[in-house]
N, C-alpha and C positions, 0 to 999 in steps of 0.2 A: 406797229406791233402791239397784238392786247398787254397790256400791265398783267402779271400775276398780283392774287391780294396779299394778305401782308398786315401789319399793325404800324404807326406810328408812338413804338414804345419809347420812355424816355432815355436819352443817350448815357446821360450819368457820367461821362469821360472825364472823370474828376482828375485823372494820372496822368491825360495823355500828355501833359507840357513836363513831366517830370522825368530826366534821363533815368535810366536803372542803376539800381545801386547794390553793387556785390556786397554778399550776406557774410559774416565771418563762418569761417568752416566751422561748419555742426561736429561736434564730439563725436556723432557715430550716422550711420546713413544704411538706410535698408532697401533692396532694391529689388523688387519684387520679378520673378520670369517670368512676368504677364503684363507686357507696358504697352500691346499692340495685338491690334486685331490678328489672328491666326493663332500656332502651336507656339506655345509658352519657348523663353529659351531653355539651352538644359545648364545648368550651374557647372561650373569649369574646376572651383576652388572650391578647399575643405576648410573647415575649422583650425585656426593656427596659419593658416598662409599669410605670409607677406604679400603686401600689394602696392601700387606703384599707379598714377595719376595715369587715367587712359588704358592701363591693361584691362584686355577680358576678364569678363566675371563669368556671361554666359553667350554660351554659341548659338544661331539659331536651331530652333527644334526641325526648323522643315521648309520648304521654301516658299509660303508665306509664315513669315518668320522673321526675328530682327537681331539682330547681338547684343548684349548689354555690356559697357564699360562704366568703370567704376570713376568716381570724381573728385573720389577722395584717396591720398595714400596712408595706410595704417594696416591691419591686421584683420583677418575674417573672423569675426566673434560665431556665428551660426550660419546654419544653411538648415533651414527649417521651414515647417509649413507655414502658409499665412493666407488670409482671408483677403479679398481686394475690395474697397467702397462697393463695387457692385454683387458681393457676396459670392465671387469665383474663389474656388480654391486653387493656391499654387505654389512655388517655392519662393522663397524670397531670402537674398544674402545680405546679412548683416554685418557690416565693415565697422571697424573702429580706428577713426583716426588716428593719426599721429602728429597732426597737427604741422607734420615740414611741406606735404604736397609735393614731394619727389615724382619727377616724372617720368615714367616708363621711358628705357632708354631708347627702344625702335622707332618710336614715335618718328613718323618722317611722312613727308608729300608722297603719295599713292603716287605711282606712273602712269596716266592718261593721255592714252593717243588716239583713242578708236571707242567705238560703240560697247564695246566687249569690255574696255578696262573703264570707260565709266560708270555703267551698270554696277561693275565689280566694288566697282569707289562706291557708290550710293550706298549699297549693300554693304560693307564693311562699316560703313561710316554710321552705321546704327540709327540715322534718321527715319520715321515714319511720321505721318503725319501731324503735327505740331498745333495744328489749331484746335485740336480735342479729337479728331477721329483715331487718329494710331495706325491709319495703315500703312504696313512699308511702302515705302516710297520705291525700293527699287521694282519691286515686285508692279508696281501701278505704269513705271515707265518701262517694262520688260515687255516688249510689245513685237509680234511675231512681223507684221511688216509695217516702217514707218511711212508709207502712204495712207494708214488709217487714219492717221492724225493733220486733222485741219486746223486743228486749234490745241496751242496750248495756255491756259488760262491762271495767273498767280493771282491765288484770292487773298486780298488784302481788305476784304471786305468791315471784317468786325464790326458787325452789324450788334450783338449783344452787346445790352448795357453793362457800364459799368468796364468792362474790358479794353485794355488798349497797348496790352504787348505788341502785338502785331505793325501795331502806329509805331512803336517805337522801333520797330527793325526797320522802316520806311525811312525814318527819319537817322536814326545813328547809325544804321549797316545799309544805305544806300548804295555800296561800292560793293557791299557783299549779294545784292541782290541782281545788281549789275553784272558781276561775274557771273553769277548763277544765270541768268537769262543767255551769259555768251555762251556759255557750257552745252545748257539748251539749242542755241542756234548752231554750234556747230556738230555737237553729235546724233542730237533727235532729229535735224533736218525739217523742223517746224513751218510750216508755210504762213502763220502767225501766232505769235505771242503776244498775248493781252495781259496787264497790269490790271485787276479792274478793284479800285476804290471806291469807298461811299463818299457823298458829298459832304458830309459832316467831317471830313478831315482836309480842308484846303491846305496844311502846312504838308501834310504828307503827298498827296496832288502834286504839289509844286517842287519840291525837293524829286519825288520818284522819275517828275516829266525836265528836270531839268538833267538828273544823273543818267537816263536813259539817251535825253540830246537824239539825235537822229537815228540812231539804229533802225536799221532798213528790217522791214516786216514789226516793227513792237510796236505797240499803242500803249495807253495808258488810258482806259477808260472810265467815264466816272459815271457811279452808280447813283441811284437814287437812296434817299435817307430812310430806307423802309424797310421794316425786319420780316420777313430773313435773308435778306441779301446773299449771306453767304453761303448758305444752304446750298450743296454742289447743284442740284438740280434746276434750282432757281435760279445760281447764278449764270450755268449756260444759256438760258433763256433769256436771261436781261444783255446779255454778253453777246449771243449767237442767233436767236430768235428758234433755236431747235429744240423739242421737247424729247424729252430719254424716255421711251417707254415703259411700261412696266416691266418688271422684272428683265431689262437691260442694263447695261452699264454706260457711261459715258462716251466710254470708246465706240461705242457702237452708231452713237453718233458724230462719231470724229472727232472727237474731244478731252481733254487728258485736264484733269485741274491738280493744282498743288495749293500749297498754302504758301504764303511769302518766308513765312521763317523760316518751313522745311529746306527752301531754296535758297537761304543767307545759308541753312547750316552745312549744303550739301558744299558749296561753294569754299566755306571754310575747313572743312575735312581736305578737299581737294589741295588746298594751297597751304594749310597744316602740318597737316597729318592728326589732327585732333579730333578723336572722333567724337560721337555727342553724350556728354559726361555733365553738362547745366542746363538750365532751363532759364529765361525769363517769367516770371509772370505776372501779373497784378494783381495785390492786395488791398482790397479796399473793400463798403460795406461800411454799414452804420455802425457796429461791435467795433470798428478799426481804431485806436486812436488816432494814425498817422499812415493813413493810406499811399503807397508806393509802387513804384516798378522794380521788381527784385530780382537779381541774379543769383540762384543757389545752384550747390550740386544736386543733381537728381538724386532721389532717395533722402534728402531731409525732412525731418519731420517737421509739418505744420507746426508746430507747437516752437518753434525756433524762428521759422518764418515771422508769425505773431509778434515775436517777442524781438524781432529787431525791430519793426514799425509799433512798436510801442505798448503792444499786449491788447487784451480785448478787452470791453467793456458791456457786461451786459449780454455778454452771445449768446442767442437762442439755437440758431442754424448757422451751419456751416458749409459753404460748397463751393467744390472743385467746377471751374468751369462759372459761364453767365447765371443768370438770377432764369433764362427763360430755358436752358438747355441743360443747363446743370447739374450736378449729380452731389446726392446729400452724404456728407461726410460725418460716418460715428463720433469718432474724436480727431483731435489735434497730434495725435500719433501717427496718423496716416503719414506716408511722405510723400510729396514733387515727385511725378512721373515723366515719364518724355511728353505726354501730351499735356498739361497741365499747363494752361495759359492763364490758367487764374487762380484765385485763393478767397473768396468773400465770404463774409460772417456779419452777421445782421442780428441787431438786438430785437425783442418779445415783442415789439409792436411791428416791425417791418417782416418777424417769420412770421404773424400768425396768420393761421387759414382759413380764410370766410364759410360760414357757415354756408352751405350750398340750399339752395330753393327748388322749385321745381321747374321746369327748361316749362318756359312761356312762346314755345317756335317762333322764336323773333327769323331766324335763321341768320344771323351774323356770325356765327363759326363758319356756314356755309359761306359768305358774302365774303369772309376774310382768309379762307383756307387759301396757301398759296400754290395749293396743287387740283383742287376745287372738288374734295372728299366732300361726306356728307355729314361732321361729325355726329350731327344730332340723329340721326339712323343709326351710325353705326352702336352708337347709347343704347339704344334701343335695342337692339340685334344680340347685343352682349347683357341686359338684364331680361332678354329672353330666351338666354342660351340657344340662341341660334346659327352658328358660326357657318353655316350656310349661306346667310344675309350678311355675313361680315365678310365673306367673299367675295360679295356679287358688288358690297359696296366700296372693295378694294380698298381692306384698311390696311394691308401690307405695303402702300404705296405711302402710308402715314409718315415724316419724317420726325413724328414728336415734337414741333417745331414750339408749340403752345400757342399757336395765334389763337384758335379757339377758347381756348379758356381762360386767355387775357379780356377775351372779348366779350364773354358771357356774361350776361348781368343777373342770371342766376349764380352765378360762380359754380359751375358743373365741372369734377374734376374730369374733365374729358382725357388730359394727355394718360392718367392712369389708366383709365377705359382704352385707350389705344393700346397702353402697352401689354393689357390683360388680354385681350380684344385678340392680338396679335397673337398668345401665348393658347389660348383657343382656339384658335383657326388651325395655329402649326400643330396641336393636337387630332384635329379633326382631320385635318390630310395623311398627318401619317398616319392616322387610323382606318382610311379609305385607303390609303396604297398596301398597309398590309393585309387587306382583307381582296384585295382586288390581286395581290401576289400568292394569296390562299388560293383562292378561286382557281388563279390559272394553274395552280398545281396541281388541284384536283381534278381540273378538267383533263391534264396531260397526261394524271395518272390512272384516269379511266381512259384516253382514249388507246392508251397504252395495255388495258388490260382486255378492251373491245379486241385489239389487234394481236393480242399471243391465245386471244379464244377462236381465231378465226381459224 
């Protein structure tokens, strides 16, 4: 099977031997209806309500959509507008502790027998996906007939440097991930379940192939050390040898992926009743003074995060998520969302950004793209406003991944050009369907006046 390309960037797994260490409960926690791809939730509670560890905050908007529960028990200070790192607008509730952590009395184990009430469980249990995408989970396993699925695949991949939450669900919720895969094999009817790990974590390899032991249909596959392994697309390939077409979905080639911790946490709601109210993730980064794996409630502000591993020094940038995928954070106000597997902050020498040169067509974006785009065309196509040529070079298939502009020795910010690139194109199409929806109106409403002149 051809290899897809990829970079050998540095791993940086500075955390992975470090267990997670619960954060003291933050004084106040905000928690924004926009923690996952689809309709925001809609906010449940006013200003002045009591609230209670695990009660709803907000219900889903719609059905792709996800619940939000709260982590903390104390008092709703606001329900006000709020801006998200990615400059979405939305609601977000702001809780104020109380510092006991009373927990909601209903709290109890869901009742799962059948397809229908696990669904139901995933969906309640406010999981979506945990590795930085955000999409509900139940909504991805909601699947009209389970013979489509040949494959279901737990990416344990964490291929981004510097990240290693996910190692650590491998390693200390081995018996939660374990349930989750029986869950899987007895209500999705899977004809195989794959683990699939990068090689750069033999302790986790070993622990996941020994907790798994014989389960009839599961592998534990190991991946290669080469980023982006866990790119969904990518990793069906290294995993399956199938390629997802464009503008398909997984499923369509019989394939369903989760992340490992979305599946410790479905696991834990199941056998709980607790739905998902914390996060693990990794702090670390040159700014760090004492880089860690940390358990907060969702909705803590970074700025708390920091200041249990020992405050920052020097911070230039700060980002939610790896160094190559990442998303740049204003301040240390922001808080820990569902998908938030990381926390890095890098001092003045490790953010700064190389001056860019001019692209000498070596073609190593090409040689290294793991989808085998054209980056250095699509450059081109977009400072020539031509988003015709960024069709044709299929930059909507871009995952952002950054191999190209790790690789450039111009230093060409190529993933921004994707992401403009991208913002250009979807311009130009809906510009062409509305004028292509003009047309046929026109044409229907002459031929409509050809036929009352007859």
């Amino acid at each position: 099977m051809k290899r897809l390309g990829g970079i050998h960037a540095p791993h940086r797994k500075n955390t992975a031997n470090l267990t997670p260490e619960q954060l003291p409960i933050p004084s106040e926690i905000v928690l924004p209806m926009s923690m996952h791809i689809g309709a925001p939730a809609k906010p449940g509670v006013k200003p002045g309500d009591e609230v209670k560890v695990g009660q709803l905050i907000g219900e889903p908007g719609g059905f792709v959509s996800s619940p939000i529960y709260t982590g903390v028990s104390g008092k709703v200070k606001s329900v006000e507008p709020f801006m998200t790192v990615t400059g979405q607008k939305t609601t977000a509730v702001t809780i104020v502790s109380d510092g006991h952590q009373t927990l909601l009395e209903e709290i109890k184990p869901p009742t799962v027998t059948n397809l229908e009430e696990f669904l139901a469980a995933v969906k309640n249990s406010g999981v979506v996906g945990l590795g930085g995408a955000g999409f509900p989970t139940a909504v991805k396993l909601t699947v009209k007939d389970l013979n489509q699925i040949d494959y279901i695949i737990i990416n344990g991949a964490e291929c981004e440097p510097y990240i290693t939450s996910d190692t650590r669900t491998l390693l200390d919720d081995a018996e939660a991930v374990k349930g989750g895969v029986e869950l899987l094999k007895e209500y999705m009817k899977t004809k195989k379940i794959v683990v699939a790990i990068e090689a750069n974590k033999p302790e986790a390899i070993k622990k996941t192939t020994d907790t798994l032991g014989e389960l009839n249909g599961v592998e534990v596959f190991t991946l290669p050390s080469i980023y982006p392994q866990g790119g969904e697309k990518v990793l069906i390939y290294s995993v399956t040898g199938r390629v997802v077409p464009e503008g398909k979905l997984p499923l369509d080639v019989g394939v369903v992926v989760l992340n490992v911790t979305t599946l410790a946490a479905i696991y834990k709601y199941i056998t709980t009743g607790m739905p998902l109210v914390s996060k693990c993730l990794t702090v670390d980064g040159s700014a760090v003074k004492n880089p860690k794996n940390v358990i907060a409630p969702i909705g803590t502000p970074l700025s708390a995060v920091f200041d249990f591993c020992g405050g920052l020094e020097n911070a230039e940038k700060i980002l939610f998520g790896g160094p190559m995928m990442g998303i740049s954070v204003p301040d240390t106000s922001m808080p820990v969302l569902k998908n938030t597997n990381a926390a890095l902050a890098f001092n003045s020498k490790d953010a700064a950004i190389p001056e860019p040169v001019n692209c000498i067509r070596c073609g190593r974006c090409v040689e290294h793209c793991p989808l085998h785009l054209m980056p250095l065309n699509i450059e081109t196509a977009y400072s020539l406003k031509k988003p015709e040529m960024l069709e044709k070079y299929k930059v909507n298939v871009c995952m952002e991944c950054g191999c190209c502009a790790y690789i450039c020795p111009a230093k060409r910010p190529l993933v921004q050009v994707m992401k403009l690139s991208k913002i250009m194109l979807r311009e130009y199409q809906d510009k062409k369907k509305a004028e292509a929806e003009k047309a046929k109106a026109k044409a229907e409403k002459e031929k409509g006046e050809v036929k009352a002149g007859e």
